[in-house]
Gaussian input, Z-matrix of N, CA and C with variables (Angstrom, degrees):
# hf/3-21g

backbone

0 1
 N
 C     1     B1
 C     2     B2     1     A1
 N     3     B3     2     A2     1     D1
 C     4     B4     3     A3     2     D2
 C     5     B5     4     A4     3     D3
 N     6     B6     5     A5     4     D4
 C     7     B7     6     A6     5     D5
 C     8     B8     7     A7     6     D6
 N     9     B9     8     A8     7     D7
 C    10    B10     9     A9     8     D8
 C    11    B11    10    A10     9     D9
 N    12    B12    11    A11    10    D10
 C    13    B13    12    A12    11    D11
 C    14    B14    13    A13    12    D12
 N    15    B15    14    A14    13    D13
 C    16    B16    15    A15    14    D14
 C    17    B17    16    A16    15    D15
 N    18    B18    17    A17    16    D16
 C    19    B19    18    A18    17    D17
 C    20    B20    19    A19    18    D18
 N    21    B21    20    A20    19    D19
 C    22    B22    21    A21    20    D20
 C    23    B23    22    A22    21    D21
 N    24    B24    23    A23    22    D22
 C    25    B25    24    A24    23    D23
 C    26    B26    25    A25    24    D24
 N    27    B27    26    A26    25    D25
 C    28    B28    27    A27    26    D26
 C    29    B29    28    A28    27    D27
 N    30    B30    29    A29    28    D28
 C    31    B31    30    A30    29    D29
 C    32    B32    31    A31    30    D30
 N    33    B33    32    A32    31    D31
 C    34    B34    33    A33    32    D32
 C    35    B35    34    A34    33    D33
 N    36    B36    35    A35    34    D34
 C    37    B37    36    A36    35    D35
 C    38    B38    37    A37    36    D36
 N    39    B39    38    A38    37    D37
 C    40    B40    39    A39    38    D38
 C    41    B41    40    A40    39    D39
 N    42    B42    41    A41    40    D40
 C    43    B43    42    A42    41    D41
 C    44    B44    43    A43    42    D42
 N    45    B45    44    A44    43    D43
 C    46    B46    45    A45    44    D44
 C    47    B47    46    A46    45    D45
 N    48    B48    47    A47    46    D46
 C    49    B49    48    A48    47    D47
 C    50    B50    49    A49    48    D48
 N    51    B51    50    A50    49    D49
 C    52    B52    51    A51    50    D50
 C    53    B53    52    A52    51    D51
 N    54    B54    53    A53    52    D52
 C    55    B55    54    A54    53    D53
 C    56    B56    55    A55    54    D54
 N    57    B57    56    A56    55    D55
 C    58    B58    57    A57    56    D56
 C    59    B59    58    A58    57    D57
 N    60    B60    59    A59    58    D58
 C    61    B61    60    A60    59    D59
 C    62    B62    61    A61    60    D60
 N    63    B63    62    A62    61    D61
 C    64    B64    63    A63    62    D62
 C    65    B65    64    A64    63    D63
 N    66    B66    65    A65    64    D64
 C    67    B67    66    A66    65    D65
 C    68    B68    67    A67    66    D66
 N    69    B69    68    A68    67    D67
 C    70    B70    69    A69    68    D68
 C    71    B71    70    A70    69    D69
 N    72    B72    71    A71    70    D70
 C    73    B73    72    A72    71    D71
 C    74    B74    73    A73    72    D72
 N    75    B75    74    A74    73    D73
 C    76    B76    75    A75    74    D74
 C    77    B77    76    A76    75    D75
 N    78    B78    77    A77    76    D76
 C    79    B79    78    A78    77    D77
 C    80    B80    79    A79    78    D78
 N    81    B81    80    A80    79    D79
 C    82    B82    81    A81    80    D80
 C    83    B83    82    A82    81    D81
 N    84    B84    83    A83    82    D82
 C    85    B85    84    A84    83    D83
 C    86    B86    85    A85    84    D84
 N    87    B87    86    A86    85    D85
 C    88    B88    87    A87    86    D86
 C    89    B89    88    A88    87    D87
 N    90    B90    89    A89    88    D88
 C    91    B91    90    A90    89    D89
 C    92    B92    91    A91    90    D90
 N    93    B93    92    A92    91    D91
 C    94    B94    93    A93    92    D92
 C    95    B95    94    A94    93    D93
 N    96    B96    95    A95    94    D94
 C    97    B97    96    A96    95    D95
 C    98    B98    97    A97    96    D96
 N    99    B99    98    A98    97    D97
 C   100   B100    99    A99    98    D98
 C   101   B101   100   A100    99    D99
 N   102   B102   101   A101   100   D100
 C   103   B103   102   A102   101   D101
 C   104   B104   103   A103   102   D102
 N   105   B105   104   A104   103   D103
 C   106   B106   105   A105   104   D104
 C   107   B107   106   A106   105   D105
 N   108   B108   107   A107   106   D106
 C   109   B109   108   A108   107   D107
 C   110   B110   109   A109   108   D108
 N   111   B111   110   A110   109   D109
 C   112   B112   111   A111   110   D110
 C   113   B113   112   A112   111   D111
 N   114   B114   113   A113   112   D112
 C   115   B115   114   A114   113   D113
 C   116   B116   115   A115   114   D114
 N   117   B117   116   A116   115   D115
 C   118   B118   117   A117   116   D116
 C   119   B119   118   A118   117   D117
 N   120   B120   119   A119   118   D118
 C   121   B121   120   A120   119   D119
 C   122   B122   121   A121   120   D120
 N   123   B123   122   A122   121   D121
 C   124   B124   123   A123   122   D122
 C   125   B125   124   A124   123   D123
 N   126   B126   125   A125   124   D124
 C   127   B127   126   A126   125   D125
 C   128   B128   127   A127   126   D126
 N   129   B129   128   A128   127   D127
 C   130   B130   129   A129   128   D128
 C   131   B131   130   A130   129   D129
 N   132   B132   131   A131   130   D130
 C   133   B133   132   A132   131   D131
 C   134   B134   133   A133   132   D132
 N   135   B135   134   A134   133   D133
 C   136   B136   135   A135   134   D134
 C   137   B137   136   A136   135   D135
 N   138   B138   137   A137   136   D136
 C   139   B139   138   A138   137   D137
 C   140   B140   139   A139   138   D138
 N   141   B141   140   A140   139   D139
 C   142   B142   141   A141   140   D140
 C   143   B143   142   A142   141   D141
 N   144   B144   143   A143   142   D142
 C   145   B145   144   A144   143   D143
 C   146   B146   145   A145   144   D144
 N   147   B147   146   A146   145   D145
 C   148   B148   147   A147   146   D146
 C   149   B149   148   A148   147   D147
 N   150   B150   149   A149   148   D148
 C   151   B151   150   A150   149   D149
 C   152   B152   151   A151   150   D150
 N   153   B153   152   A152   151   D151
 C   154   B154   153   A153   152   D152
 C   155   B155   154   A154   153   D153
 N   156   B156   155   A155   154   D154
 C   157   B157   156   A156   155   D155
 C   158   B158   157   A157   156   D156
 N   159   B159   158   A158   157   D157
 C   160   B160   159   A159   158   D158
 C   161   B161   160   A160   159   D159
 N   162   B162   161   A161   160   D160
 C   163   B163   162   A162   161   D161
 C   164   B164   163   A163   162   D162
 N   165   B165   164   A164   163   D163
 C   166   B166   165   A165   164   D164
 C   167   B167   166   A166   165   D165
 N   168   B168   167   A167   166   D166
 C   169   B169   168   A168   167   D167
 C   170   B170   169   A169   168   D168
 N   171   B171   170   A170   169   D169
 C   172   B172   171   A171   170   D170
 C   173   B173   172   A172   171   D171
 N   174   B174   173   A173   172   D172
 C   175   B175   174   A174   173   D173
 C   176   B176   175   A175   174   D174
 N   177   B177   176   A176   175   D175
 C   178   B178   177   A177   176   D176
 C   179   B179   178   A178   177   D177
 N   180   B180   179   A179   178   D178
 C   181   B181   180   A180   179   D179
 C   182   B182   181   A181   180   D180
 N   183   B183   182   A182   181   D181
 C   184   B184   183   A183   182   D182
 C   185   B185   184   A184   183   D183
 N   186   B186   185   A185   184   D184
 C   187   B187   186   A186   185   D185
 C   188   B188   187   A187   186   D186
 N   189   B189   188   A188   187   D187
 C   190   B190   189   A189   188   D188
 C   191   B191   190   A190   189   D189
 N   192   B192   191   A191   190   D190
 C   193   B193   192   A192   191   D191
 C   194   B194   193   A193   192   D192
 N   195   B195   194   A194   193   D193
 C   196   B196   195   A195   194   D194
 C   197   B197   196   A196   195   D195
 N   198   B198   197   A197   196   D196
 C   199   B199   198   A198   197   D197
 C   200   B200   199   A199   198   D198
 N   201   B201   200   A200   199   D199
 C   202   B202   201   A201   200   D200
 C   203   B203   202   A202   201   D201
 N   204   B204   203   A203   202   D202
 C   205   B205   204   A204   203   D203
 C   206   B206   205   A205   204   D204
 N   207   B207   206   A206   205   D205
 C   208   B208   207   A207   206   D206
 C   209   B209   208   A208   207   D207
 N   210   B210   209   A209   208   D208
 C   211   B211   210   A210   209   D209
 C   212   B212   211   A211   210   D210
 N   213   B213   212   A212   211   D211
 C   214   B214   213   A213   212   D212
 C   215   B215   214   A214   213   D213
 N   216   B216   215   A215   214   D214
 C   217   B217   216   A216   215   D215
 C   218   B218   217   A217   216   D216

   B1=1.4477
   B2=1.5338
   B3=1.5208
   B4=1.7648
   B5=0.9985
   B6=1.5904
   B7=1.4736
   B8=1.6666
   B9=1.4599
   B10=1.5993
   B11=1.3486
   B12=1.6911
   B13=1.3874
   B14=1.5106
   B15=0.8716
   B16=1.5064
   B17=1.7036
   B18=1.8981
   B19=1.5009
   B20=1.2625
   B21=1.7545
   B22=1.6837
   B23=1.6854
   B24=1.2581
   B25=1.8370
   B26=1.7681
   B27=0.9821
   B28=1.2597
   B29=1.7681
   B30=0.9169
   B31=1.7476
   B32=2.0972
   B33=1.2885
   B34=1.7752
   B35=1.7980
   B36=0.9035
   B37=1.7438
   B38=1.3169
   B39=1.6112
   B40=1.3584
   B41=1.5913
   B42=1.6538
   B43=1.2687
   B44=1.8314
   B45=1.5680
   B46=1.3666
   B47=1.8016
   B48=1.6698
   B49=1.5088
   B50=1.8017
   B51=1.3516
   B52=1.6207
   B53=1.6963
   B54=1.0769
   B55=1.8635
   B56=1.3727
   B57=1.3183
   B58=1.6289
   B59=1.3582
   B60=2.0376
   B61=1.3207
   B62=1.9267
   B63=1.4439
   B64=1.3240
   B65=1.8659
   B66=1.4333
   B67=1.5136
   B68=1.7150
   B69=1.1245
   B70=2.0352
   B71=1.5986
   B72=1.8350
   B73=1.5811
   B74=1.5447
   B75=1.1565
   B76=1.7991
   B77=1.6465
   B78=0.7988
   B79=1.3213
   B80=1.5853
   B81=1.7127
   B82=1.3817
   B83=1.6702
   B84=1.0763
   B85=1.6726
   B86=1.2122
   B87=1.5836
   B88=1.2250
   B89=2.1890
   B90=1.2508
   B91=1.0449
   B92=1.9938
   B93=1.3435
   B94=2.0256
   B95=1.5224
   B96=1.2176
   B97=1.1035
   B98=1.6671
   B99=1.3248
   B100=1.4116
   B101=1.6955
   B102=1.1679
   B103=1.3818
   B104=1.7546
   B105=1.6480
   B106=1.1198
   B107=1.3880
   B108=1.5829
   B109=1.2053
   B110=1.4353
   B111=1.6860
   B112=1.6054
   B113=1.8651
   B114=1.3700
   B115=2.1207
   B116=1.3575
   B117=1.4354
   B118=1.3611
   B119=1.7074
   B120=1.8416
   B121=1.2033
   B122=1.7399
   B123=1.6761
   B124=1.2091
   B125=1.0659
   B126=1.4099
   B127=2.1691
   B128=1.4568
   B129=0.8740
   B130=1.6655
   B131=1.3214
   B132=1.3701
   B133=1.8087
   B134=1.3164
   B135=1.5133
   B136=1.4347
   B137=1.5262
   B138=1.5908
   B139=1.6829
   B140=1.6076
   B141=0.8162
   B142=2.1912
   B143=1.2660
   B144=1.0909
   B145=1.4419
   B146=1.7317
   B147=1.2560
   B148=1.4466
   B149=2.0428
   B150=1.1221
   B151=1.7766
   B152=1.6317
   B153=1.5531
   B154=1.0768
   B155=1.7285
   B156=1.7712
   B157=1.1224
   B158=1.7546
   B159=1.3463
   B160=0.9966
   B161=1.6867
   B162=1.6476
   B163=1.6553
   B164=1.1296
   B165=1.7343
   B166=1.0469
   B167=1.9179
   B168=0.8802
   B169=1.8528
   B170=1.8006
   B171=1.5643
   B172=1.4809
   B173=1.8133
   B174=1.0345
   B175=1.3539
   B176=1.4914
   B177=1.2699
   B178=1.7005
   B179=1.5687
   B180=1.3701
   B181=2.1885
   B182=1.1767
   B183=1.2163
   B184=1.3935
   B185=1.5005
   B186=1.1400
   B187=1.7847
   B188=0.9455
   B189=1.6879
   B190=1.4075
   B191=1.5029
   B192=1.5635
   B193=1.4416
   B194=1.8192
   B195=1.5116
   B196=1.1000
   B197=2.2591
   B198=1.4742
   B199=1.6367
   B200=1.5569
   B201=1.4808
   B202=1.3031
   B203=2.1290
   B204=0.9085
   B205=1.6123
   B206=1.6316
   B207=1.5995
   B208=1.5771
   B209=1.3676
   B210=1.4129
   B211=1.4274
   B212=1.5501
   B213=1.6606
   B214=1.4975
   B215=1.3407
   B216=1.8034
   B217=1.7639
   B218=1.8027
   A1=108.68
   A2=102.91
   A3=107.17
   A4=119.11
   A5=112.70
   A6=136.53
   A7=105.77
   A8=120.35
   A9=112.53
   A10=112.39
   A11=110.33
   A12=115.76
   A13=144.38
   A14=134.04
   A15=129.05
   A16=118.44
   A17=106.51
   A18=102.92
   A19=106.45
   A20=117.07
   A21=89.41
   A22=110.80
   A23=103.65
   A24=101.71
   A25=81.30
   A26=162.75
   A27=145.81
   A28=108.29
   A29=145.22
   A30=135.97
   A31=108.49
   A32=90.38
   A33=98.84
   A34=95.14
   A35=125.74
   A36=147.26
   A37=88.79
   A38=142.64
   A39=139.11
   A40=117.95
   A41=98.90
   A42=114.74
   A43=105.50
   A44=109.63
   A45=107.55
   A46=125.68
   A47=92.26
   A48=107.04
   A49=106.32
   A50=107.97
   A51=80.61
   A52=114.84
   A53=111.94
   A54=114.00
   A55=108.54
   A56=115.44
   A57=98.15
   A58=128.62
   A59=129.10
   A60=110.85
   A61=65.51
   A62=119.19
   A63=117.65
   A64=101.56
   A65=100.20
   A66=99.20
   A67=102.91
   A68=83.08
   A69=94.86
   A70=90.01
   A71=87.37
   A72=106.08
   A73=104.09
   A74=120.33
   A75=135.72
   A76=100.40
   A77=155.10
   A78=160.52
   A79=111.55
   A80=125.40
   A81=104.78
   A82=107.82
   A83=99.15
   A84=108.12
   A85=117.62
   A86=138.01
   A87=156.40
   A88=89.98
   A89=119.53
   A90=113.75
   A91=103.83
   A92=83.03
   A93=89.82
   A94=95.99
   A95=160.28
   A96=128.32
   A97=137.93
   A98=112.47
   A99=99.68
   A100=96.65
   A101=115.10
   A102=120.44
   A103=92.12
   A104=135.43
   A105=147.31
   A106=101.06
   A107=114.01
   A108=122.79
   A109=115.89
   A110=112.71
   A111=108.81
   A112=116.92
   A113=103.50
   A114=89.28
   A115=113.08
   A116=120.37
   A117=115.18
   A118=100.44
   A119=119.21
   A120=118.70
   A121=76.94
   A122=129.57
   A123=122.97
   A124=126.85
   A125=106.93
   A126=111.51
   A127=86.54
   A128=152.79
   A129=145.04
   A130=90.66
   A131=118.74
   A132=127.16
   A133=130.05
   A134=98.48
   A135=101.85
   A136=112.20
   A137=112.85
   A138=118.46
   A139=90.69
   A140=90.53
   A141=105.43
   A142=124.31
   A143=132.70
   A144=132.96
   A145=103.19
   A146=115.35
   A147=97.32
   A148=86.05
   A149=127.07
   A150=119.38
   A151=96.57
   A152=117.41
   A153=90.77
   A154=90.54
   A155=131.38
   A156=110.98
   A157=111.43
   A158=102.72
   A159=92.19
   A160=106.16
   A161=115.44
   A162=118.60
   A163=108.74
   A164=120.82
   A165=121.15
   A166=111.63
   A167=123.97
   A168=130.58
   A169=89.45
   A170=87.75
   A171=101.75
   A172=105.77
   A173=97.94
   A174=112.75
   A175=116.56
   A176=133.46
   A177=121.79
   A178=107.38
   A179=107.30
   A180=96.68
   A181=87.42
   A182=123.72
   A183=126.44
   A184=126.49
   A185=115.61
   A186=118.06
   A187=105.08
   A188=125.16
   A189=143.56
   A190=108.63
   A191=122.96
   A192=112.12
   A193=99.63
   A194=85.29
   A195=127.52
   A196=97.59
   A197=110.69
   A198=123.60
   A199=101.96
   A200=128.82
   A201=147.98
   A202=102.28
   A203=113.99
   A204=122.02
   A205=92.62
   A206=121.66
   A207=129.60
   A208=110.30
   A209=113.80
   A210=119.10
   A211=95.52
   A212=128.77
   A213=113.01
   A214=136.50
   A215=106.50
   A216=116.15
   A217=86.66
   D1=142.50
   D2=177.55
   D3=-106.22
   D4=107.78
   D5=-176.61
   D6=-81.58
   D7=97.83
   D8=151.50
   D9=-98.38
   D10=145.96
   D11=144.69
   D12=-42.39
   D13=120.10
   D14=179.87
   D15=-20.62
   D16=-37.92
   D17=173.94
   D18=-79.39
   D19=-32.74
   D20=-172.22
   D21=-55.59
   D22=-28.57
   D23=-155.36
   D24=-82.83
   D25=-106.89
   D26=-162.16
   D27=-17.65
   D28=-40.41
   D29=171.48
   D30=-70.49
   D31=-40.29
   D32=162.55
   D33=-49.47
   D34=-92.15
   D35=-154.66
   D36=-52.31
   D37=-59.00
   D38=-167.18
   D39=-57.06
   D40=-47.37
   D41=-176.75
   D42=-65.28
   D43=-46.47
   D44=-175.69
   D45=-56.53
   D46=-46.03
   D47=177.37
   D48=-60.44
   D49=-31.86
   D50=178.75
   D51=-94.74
   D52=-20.18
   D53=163.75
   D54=-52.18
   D55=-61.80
   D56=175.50
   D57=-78.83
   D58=30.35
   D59=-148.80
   D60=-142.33
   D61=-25.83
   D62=-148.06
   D63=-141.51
   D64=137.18
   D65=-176.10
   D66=-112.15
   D67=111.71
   D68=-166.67
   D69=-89.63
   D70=128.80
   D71=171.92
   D72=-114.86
   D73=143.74
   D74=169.27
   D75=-68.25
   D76=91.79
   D77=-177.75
   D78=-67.26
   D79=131.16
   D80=-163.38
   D81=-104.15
   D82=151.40
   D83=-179.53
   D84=-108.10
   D85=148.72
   D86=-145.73
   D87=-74.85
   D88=-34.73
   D89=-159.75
   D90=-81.92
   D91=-39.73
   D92=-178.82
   D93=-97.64
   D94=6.83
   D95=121.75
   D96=25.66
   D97=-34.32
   D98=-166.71
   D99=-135.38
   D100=32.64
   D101=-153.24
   D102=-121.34
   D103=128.73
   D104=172.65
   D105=-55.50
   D106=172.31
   D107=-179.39
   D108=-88.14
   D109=-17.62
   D110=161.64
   D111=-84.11
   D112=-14.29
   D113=159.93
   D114=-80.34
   D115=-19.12
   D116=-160.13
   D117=-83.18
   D118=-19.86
   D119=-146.20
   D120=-100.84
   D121=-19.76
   D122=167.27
   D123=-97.37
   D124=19.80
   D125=159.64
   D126=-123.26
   D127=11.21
   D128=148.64
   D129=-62.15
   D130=-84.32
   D131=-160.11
   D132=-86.45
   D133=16.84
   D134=152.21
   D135=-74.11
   D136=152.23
   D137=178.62
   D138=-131.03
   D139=120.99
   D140=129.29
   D141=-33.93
   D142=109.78
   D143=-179.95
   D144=-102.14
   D145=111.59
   D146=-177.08
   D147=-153.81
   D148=-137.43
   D149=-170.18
   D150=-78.13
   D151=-16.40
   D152=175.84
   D153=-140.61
   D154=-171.48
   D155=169.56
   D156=-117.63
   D157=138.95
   D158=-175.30
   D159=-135.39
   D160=163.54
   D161=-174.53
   D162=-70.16
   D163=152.80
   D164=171.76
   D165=-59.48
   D166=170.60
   D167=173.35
   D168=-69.66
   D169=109.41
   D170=164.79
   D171=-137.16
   D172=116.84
   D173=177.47
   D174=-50.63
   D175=138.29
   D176=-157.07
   D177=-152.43
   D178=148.20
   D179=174.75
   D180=-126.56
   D181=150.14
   D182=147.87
   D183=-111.84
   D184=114.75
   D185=-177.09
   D186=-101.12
   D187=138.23
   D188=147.43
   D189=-20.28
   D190=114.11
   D191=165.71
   D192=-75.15
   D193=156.37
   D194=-174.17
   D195=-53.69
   D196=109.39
   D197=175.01
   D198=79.16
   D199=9.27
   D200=-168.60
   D201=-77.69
   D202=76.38
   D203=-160.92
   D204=-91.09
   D205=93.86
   D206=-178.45
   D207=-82.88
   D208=-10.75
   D209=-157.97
   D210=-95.57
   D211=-27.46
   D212=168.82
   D213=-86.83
   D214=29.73
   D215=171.56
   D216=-87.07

């Protein structure tokens, strides 16, 4: 049986509400420039392993999806 904590399931719900509210783009930088869309999708998902894990600094936009109304939560 799968036991979460109350925060994991609130980071579940946070993370979900903005995937479906927001269309997250990788934004490109002067340095990766010349890099395909399968290195870029493996310096996205590389993590840091350190007390907690976290993404490398990837630059990000988020746009309103398209009939996506944030203002009635």
């Amino acid at each position: 049986m799968l036991l979460l904590r109350f925060s994991e399931i609130e980071q579940i719900a946070v993370l979900s509400f903005i995937i479906l509210h927001y269309k997250i783009t990788v934004l490109e930088e002067p340095p990766f420039a010349h890099e395909t869309a399968e290195e870029r999708k493996m310096r996205v998902l590389a993590a840091q392993i350190q007390v907690v894990v976290k993404p490398i600094r990837t630059p990000m936009e988020f746009t309103p999806r398209e009939g996506a109304n944030i203002l009635a939560y």
